[in-house]
N, CA, C, O and CB atoms as a CASP TS submission, in Angstrom:
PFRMAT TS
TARGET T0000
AUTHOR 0000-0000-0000
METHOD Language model
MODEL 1
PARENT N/A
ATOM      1  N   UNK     1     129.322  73.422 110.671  1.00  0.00           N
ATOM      2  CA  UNK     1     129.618  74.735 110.164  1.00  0.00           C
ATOM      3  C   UNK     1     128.425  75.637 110.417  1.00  0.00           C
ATOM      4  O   UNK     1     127.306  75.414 109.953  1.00  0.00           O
ATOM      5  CB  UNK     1     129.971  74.684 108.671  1.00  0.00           C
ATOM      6  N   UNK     2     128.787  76.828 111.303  1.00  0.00           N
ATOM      7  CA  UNK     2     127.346  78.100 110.700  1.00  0.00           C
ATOM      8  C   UNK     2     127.720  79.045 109.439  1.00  0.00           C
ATOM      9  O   UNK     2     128.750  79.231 108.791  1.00  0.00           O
ATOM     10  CB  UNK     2     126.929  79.502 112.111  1.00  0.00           C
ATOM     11  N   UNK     3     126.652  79.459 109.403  1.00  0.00           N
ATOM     12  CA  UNK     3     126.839  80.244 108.286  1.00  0.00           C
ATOM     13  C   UNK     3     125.602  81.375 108.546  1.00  0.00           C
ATOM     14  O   UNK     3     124.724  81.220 109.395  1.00  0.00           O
ATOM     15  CB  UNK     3     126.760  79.301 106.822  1.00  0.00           C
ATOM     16  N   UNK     4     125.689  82.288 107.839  1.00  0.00           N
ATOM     17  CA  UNK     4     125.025  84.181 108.499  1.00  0.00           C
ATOM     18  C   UNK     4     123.659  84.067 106.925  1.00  0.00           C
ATOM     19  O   UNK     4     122.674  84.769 106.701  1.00  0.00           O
ATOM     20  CB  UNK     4     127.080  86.453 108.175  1.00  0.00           C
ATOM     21  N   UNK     5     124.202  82.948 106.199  1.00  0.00           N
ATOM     22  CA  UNK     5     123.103  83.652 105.197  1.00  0.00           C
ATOM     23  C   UNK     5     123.135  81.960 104.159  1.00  0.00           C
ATOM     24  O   UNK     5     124.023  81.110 104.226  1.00  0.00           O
ATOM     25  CB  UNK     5     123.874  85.650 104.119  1.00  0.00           C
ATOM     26  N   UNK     6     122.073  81.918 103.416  1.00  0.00           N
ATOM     27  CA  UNK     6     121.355  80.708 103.014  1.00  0.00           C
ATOM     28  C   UNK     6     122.440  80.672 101.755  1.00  0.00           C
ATOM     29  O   UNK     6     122.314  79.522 101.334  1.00  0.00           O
ATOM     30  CB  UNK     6     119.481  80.821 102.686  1.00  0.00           C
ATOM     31  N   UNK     7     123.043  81.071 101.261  1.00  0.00           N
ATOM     32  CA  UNK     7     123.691  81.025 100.069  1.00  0.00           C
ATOM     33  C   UNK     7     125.285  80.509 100.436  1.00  0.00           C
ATOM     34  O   UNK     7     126.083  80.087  99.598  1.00  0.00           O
ATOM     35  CB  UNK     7     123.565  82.524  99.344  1.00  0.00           C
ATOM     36  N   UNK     8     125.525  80.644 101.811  1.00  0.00           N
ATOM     37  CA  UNK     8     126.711  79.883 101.741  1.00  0.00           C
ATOM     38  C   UNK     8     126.794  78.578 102.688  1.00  0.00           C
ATOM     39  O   UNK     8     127.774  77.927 103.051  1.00  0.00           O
ATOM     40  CB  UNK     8     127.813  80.813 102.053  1.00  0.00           C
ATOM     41  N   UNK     9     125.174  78.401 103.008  1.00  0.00           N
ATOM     42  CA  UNK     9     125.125  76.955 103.096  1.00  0.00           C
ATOM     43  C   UNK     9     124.200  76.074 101.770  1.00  0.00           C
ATOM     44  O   UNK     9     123.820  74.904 101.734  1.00  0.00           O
ATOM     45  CB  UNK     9     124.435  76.695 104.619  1.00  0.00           C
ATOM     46  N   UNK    10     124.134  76.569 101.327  1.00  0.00           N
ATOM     47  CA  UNK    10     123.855  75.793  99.485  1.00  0.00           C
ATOM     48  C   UNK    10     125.396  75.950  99.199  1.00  0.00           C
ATOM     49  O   UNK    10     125.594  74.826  98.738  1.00  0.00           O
ATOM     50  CB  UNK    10     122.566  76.968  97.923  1.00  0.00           C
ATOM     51  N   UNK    11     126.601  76.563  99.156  1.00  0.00           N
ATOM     52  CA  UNK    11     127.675  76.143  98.414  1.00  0.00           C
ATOM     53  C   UNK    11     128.319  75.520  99.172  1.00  0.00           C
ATOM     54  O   UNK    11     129.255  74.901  98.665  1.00  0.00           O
ATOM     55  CB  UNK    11     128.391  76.995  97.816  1.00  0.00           C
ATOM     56  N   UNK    12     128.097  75.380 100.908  1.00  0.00           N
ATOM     57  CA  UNK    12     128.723  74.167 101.705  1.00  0.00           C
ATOM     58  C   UNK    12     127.991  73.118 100.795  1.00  0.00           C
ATOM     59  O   UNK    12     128.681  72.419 100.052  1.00  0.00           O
ATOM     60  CB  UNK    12     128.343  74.053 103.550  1.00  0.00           C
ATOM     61  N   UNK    13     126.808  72.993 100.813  1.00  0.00           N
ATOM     62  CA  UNK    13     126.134  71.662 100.604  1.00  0.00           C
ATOM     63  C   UNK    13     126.527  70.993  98.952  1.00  0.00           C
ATOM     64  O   UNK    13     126.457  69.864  98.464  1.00  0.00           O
ATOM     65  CB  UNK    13     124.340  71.965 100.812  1.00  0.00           C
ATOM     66  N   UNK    14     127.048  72.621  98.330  1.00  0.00           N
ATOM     67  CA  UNK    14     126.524  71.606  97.059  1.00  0.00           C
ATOM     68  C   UNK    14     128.045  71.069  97.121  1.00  0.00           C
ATOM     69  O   UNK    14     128.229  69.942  96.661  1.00  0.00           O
ATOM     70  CB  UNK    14     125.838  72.427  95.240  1.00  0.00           C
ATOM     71  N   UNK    15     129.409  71.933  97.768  1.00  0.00           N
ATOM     72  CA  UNK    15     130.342  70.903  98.429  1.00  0.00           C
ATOM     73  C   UNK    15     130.439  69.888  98.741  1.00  0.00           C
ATOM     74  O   UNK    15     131.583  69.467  98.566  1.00  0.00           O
ATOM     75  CB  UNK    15     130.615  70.998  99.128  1.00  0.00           C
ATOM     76  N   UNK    16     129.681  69.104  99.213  1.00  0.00           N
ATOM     77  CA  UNK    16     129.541  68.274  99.755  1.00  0.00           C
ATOM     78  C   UNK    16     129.650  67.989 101.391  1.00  0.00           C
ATOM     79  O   UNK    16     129.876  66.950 102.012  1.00  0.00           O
ATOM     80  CB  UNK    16     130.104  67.788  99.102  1.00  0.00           C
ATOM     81  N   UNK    17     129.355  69.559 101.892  1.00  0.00           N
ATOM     82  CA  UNK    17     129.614  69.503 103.302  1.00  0.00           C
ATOM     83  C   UNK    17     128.763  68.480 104.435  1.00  0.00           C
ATOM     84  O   UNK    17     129.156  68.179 105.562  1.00  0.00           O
ATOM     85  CB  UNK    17     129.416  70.895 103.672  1.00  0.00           C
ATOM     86  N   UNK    18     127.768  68.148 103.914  1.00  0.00           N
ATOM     87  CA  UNK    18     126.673  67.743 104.523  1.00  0.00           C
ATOM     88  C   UNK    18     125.120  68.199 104.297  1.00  0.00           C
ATOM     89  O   UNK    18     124.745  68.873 103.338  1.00  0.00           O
ATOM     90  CB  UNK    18     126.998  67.961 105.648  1.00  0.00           C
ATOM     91  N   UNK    19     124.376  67.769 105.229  1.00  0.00           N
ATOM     92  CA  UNK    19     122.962  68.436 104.775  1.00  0.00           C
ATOM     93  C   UNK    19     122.366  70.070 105.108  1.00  0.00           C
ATOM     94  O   UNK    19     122.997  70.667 105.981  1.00  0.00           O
ATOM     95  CB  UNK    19     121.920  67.498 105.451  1.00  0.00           C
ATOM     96  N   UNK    20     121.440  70.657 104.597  1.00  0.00           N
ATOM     97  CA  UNK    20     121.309  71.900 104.507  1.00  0.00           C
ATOM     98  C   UNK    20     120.225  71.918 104.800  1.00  0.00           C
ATOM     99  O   UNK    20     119.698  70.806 104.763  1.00  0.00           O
ATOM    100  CB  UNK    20     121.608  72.517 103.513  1.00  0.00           C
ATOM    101  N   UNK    21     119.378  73.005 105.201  1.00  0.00           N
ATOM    102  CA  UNK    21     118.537  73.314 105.304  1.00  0.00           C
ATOM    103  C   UNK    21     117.961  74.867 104.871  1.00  0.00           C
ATOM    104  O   UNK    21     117.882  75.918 105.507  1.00  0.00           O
ATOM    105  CB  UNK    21     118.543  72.896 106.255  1.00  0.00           C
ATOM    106  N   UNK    22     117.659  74.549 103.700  1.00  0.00           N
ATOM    107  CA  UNK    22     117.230  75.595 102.076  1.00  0.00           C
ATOM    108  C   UNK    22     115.964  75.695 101.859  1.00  0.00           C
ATOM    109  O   UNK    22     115.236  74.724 102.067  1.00  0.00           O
ATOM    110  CB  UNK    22     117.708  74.992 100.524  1.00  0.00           C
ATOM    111  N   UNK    23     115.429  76.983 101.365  1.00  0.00           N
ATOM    112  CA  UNK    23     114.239  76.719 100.559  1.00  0.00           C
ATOM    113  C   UNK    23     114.582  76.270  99.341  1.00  0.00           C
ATOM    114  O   UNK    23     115.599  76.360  98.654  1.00  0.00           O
ATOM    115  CB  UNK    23     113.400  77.816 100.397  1.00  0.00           C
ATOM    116  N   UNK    24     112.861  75.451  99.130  1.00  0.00           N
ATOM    117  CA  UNK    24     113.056  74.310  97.739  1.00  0.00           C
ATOM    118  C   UNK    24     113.387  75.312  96.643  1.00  0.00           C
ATOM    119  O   UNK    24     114.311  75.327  95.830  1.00  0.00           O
ATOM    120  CB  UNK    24     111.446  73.264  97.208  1.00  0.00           C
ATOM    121  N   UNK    25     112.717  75.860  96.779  1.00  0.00           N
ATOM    122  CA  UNK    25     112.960  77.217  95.475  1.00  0.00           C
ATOM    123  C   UNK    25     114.462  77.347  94.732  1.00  0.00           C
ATOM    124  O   UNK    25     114.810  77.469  93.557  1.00  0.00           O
ATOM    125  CB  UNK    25     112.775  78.954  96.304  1.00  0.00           C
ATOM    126  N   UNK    26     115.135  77.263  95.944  1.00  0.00           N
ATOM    127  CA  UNK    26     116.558  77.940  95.921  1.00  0.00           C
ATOM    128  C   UNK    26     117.346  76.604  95.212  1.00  0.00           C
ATOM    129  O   UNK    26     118.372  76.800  94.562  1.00  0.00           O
ATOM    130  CB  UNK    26     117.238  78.468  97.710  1.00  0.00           C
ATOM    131  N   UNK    27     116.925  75.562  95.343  1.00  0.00           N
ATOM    132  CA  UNK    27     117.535  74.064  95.096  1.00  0.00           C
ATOM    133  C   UNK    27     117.363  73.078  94.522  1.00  0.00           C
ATOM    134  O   UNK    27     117.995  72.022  94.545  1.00  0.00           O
ATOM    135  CB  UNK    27     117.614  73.518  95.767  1.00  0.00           C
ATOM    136  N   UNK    28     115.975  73.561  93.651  1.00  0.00           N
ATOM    137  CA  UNK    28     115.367  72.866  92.930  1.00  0.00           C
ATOM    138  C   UNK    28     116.038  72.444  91.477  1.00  0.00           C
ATOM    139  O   UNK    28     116.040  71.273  91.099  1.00  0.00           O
ATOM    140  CB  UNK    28     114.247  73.496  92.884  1.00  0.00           C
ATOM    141  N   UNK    29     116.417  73.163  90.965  1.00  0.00           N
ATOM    142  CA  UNK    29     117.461  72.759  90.098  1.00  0.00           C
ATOM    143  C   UNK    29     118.565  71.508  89.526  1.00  0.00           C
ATOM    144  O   UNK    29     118.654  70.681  88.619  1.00  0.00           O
ATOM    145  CB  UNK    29     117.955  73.415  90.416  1.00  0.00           C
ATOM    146  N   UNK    30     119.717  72.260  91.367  1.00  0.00           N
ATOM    147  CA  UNK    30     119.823  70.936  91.807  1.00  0.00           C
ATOM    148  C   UNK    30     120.036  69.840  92.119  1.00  0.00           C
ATOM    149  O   UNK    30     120.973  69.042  92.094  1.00  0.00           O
ATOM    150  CB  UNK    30     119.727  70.741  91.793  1.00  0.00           C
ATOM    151  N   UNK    31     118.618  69.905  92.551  1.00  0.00           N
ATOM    152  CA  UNK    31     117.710  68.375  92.750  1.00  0.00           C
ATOM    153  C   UNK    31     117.593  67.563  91.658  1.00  0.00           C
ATOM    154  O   UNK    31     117.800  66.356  91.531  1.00  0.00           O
ATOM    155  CB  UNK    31     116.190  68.536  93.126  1.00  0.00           C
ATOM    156  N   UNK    32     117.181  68.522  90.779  1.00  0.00           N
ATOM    157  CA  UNK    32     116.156  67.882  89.545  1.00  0.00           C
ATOM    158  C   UNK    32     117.438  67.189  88.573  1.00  0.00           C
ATOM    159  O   UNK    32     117.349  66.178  87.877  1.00  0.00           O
ATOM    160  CB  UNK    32     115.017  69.394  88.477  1.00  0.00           C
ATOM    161  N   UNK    33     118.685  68.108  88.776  1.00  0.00           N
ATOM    162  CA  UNK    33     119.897  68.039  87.937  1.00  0.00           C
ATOM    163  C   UNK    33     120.453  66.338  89.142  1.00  0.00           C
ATOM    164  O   UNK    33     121.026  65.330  88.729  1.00  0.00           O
ATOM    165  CB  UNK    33     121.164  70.042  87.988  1.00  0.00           C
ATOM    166  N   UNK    34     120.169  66.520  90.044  1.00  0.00           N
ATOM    167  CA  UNK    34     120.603  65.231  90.691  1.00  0.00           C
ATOM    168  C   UNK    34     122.038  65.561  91.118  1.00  0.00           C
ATOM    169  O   UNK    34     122.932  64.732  91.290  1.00  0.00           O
ATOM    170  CB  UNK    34     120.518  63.888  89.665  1.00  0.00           C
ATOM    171  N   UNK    35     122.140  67.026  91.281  1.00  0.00           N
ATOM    172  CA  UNK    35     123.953  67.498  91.788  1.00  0.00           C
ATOM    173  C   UNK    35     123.615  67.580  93.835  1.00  0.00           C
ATOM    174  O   UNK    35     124.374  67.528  94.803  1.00  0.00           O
ATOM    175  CB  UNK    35     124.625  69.983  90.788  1.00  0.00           C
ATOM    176  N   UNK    36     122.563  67.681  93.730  1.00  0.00           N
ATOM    177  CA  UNK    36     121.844  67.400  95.419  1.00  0.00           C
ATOM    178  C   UNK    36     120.624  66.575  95.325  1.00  0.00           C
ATOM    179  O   UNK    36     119.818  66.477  94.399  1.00  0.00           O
ATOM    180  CB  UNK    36     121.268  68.927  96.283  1.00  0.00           C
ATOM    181  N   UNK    37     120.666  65.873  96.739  1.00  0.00           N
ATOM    182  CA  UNK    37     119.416  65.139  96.733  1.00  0.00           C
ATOM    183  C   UNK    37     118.483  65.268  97.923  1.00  0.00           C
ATOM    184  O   UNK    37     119.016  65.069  99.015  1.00  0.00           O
ATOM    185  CB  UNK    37     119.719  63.784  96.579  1.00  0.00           C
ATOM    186  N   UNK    38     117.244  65.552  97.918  1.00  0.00           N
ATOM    187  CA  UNK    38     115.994  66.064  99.466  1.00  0.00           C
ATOM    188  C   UNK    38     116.201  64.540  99.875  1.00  0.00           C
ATOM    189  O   UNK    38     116.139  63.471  99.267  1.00  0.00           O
ATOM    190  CB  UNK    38     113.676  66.696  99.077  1.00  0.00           C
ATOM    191  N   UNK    39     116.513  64.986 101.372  1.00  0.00           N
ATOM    192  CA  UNK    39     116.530  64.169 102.530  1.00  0.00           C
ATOM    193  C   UNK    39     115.251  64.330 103.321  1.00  0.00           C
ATOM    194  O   UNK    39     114.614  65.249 102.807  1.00  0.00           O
ATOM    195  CB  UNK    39     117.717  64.488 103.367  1.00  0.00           C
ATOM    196  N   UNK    40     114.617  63.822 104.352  1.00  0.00           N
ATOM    197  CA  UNK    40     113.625  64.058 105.219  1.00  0.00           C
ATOM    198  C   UNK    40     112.097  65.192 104.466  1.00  0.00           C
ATOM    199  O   UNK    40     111.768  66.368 104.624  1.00  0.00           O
ATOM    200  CB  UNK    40     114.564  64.786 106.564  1.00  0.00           C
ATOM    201  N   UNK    41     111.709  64.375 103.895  1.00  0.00           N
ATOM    202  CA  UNK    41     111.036  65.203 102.994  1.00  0.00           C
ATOM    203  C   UNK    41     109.633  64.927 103.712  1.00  0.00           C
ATOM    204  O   UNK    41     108.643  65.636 103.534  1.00  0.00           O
ATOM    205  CB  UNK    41     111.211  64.805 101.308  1.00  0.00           C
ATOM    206  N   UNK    42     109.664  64.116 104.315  1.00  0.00           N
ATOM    207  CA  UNK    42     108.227  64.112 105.484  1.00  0.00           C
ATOM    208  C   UNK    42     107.848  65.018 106.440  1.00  0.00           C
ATOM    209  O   UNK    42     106.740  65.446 106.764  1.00  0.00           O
ATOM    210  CB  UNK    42     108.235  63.078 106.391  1.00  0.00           C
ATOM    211  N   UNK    43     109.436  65.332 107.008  1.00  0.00           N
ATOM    212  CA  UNK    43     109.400  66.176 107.823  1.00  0.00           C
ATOM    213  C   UNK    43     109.919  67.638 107.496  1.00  0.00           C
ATOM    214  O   UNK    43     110.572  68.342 108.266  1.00  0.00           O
ATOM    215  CB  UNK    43     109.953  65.625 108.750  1.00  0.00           C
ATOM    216  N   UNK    44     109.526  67.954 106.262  1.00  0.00           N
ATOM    217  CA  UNK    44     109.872  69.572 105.805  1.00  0.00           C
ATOM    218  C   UNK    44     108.348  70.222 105.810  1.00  0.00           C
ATOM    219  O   UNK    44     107.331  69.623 105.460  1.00  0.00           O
ATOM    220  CB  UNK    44     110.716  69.734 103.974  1.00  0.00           C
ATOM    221  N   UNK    45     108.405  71.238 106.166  1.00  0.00           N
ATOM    222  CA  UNK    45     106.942  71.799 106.316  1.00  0.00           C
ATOM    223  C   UNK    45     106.428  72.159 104.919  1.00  0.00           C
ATOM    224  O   UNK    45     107.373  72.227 104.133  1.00  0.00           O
ATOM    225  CB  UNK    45     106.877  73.160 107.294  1.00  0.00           C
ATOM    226  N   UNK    46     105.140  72.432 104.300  1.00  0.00           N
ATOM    227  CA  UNK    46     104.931  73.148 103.374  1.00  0.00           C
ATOM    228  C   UNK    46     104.720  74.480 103.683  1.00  0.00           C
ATOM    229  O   UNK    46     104.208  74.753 104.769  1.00  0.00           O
ATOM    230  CB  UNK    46     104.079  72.681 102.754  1.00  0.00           C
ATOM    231  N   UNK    47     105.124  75.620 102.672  1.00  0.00           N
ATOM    232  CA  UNK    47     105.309  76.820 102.929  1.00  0.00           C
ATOM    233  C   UNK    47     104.304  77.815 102.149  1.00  0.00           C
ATOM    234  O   UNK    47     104.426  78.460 101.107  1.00  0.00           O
ATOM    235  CB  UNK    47     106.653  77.030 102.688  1.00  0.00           C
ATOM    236  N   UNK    48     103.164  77.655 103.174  1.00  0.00           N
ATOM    237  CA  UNK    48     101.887  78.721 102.609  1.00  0.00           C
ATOM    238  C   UNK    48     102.249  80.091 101.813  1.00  0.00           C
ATOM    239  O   UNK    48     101.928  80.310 100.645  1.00  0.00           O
ATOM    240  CB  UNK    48     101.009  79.296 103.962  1.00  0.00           C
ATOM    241  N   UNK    49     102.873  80.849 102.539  1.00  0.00           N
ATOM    242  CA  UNK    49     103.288  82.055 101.873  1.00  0.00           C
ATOM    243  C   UNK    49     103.449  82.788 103.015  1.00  0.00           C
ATOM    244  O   UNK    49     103.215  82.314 104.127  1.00  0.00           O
ATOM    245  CB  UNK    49     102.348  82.683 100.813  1.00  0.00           C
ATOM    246  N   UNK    50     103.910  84.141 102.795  1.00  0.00           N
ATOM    247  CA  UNK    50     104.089  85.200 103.768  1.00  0.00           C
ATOM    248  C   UNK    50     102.759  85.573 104.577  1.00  0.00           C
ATOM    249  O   UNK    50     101.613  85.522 104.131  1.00  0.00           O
ATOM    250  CB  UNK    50     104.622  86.438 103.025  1.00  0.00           C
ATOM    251  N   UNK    51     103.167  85.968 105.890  1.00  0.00           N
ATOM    252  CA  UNK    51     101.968  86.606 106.688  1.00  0.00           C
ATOM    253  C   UNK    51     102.359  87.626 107.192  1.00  0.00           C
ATOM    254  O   UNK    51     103.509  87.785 107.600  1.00  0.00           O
ATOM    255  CB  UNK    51     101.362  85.884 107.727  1.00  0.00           C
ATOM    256  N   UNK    52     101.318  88.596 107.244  1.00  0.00           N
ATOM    257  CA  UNK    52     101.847  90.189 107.797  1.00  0.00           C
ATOM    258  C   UNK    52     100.661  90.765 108.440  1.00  0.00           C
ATOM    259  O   UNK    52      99.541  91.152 108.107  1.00  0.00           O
ATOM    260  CB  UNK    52     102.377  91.363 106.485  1.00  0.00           C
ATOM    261  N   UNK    53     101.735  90.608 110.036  1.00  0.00           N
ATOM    262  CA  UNK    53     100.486  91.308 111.041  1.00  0.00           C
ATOM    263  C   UNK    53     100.770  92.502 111.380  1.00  0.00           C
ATOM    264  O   UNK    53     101.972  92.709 111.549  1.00  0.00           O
ATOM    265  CB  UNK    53     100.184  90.647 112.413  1.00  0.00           C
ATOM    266  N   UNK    54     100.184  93.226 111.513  1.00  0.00           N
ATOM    267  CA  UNK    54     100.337  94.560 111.651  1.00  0.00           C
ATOM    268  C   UNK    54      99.003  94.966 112.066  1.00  0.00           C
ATOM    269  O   UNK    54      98.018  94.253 111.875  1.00  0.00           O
ATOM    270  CB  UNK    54     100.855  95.242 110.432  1.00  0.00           C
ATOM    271  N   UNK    55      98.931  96.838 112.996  1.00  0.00           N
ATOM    272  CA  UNK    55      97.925  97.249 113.579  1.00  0.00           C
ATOM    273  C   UNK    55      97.172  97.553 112.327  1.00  0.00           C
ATOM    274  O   UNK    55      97.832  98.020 111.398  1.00  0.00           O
ATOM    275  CB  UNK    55      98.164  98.309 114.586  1.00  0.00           C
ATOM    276  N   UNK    56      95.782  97.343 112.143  1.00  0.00           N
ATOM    277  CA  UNK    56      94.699  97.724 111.539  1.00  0.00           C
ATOM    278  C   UNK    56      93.842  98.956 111.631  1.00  0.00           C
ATOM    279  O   UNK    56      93.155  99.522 110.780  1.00  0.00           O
ATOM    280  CB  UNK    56      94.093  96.914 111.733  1.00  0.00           C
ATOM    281  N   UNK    57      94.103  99.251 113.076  1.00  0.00           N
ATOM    282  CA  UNK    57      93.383 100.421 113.889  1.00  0.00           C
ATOM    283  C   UNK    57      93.663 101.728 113.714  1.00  0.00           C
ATOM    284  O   UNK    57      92.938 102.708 113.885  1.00  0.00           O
ATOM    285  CB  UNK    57      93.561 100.319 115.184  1.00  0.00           C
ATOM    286  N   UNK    58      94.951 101.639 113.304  1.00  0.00           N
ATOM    287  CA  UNK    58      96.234 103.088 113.537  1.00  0.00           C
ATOM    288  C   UNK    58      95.759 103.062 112.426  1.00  0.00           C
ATOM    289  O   UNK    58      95.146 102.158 111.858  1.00  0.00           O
ATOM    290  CB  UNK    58      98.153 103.159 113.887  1.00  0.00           C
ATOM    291  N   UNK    59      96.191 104.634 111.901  1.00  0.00           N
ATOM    292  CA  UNK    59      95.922 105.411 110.356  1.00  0.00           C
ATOM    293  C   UNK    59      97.490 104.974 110.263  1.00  0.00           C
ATOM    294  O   UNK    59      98.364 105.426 111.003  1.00  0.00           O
ATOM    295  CB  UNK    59      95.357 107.515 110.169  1.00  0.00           C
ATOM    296  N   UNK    60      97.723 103.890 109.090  1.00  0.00           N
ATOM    297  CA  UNK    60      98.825 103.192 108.745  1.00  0.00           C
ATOM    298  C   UNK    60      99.455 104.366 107.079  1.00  0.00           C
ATOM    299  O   UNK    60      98.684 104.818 106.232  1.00  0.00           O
ATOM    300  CB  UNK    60      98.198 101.217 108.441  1.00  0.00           C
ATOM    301  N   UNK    61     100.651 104.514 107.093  1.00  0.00           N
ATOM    302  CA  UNK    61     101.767 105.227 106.224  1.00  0.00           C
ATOM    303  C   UNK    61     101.302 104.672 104.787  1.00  0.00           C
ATOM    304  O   UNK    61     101.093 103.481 104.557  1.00  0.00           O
ATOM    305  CB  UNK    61     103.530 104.763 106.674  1.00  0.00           C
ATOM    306  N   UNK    62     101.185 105.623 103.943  1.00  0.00           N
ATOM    307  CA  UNK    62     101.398 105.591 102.809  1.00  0.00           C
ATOM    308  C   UNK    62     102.034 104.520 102.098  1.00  0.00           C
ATOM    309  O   UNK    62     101.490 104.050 101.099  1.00  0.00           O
ATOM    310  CB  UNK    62     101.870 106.484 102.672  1.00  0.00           C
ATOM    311  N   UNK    63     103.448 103.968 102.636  1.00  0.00           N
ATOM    312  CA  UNK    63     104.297 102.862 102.543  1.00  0.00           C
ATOM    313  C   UNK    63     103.564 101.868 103.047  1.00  0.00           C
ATOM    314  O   UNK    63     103.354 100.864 102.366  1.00  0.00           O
ATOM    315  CB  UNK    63     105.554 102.981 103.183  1.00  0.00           C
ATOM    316  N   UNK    64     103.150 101.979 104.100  1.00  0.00           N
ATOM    317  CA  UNK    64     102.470 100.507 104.473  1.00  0.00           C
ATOM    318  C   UNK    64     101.064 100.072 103.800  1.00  0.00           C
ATOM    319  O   UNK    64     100.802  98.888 103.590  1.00  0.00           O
ATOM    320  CB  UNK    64     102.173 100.479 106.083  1.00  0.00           C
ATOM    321  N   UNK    65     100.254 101.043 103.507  1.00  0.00           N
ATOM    322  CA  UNK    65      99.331 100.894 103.055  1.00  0.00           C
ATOM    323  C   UNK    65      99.720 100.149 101.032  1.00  0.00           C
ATOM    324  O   UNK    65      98.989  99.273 100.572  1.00  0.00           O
ATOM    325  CB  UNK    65      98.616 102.403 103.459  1.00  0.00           C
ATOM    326  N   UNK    66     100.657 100.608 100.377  1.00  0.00           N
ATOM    327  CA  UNK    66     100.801 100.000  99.558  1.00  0.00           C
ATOM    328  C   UNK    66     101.750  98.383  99.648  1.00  0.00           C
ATOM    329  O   UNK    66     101.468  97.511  98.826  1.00  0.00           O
ATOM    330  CB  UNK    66     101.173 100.990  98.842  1.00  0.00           C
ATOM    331  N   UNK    67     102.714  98.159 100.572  1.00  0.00           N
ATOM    332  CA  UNK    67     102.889  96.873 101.408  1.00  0.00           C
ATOM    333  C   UNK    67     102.191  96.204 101.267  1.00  0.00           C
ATOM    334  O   UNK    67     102.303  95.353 100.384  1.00  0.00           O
ATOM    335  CB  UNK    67     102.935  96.831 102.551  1.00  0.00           C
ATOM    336  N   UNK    68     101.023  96.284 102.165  1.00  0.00           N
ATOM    337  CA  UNK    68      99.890  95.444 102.118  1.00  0.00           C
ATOM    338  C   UNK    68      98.936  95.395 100.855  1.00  0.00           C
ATOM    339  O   UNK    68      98.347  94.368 100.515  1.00  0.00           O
ATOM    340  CB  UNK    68      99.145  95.802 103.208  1.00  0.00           C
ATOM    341  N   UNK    69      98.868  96.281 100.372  1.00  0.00           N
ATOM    342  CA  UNK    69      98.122  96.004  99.693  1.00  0.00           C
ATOM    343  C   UNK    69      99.288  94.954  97.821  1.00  0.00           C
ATOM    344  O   UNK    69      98.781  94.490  96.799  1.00  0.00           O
ATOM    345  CB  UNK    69      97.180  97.690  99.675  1.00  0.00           C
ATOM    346  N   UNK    70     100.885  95.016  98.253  1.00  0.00           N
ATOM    347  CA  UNK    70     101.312  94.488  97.217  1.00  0.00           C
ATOM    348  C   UNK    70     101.435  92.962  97.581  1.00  0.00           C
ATOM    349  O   UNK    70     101.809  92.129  96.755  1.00  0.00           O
ATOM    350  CB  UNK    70     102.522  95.178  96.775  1.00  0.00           C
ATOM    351  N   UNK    71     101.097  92.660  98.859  1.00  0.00           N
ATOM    352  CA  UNK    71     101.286  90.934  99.219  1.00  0.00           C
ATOM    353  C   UNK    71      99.898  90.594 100.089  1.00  0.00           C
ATOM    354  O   UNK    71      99.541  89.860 101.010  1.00  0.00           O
ATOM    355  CB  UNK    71     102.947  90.525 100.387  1.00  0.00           C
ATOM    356  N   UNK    72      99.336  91.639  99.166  1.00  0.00           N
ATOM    357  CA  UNK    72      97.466  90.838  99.700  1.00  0.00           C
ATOM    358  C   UNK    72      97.179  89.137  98.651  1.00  0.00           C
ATOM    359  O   UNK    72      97.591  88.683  97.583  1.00  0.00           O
ATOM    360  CB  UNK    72      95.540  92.535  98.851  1.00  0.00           C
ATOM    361  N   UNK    73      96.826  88.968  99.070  1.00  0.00           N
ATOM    362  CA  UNK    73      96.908  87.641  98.267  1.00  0.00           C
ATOM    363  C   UNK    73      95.159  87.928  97.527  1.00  0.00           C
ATOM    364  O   UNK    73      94.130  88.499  97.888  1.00  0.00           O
ATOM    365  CB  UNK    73      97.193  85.878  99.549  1.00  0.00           C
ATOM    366  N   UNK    74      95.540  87.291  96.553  1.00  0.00           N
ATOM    367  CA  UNK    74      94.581  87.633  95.241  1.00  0.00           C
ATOM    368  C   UNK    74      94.478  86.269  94.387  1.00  0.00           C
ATOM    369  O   UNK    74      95.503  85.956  93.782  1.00  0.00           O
ATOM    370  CB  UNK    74      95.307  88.964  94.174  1.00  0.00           C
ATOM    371  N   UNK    75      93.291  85.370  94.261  1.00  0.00           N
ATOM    372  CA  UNK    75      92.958  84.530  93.861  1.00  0.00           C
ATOM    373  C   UNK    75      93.120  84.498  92.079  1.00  0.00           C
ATOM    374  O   UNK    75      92.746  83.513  91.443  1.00  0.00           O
ATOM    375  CB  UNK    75      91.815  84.454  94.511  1.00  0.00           C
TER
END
């Protein structure tokens, strides 16, 4: 089956269509509830966080300048 968007392959899956490929976020639940179970868990990447490249050089928009500065990462 394809599907255009992550939410109607979590309700194939929690169907029982077969396996999915979800963020944990989205499925953790669940998991934990034991209504799905993580398969290949060796081979799922871990997911640092967002990255955003963009020119530095250019006098960057009002909009972008608060963008960046709302997914600057902050310890």
């Amino acid at each position: 089956m394809t599907f255009n968007n992550a939410y109607d392959i979590f309700e194939a899956a929690e169907a029982g269509f077969g396996l999915a490929y979800l963020p944990e976020e989205m499925v953790r639940p669940w998991v934990l509830d034991g209504r799905l179970i993580s398969v290949l868990e060796d081979w799922c990447p871990v997911w640092p966080g967002f990255h955003l490249y963009y020119p530095n050089r250019r006098q960057p928009s009002r909009a972008m300048t608060l963008l960046v500065e709302a997914l600057r990462y902050r310890p």
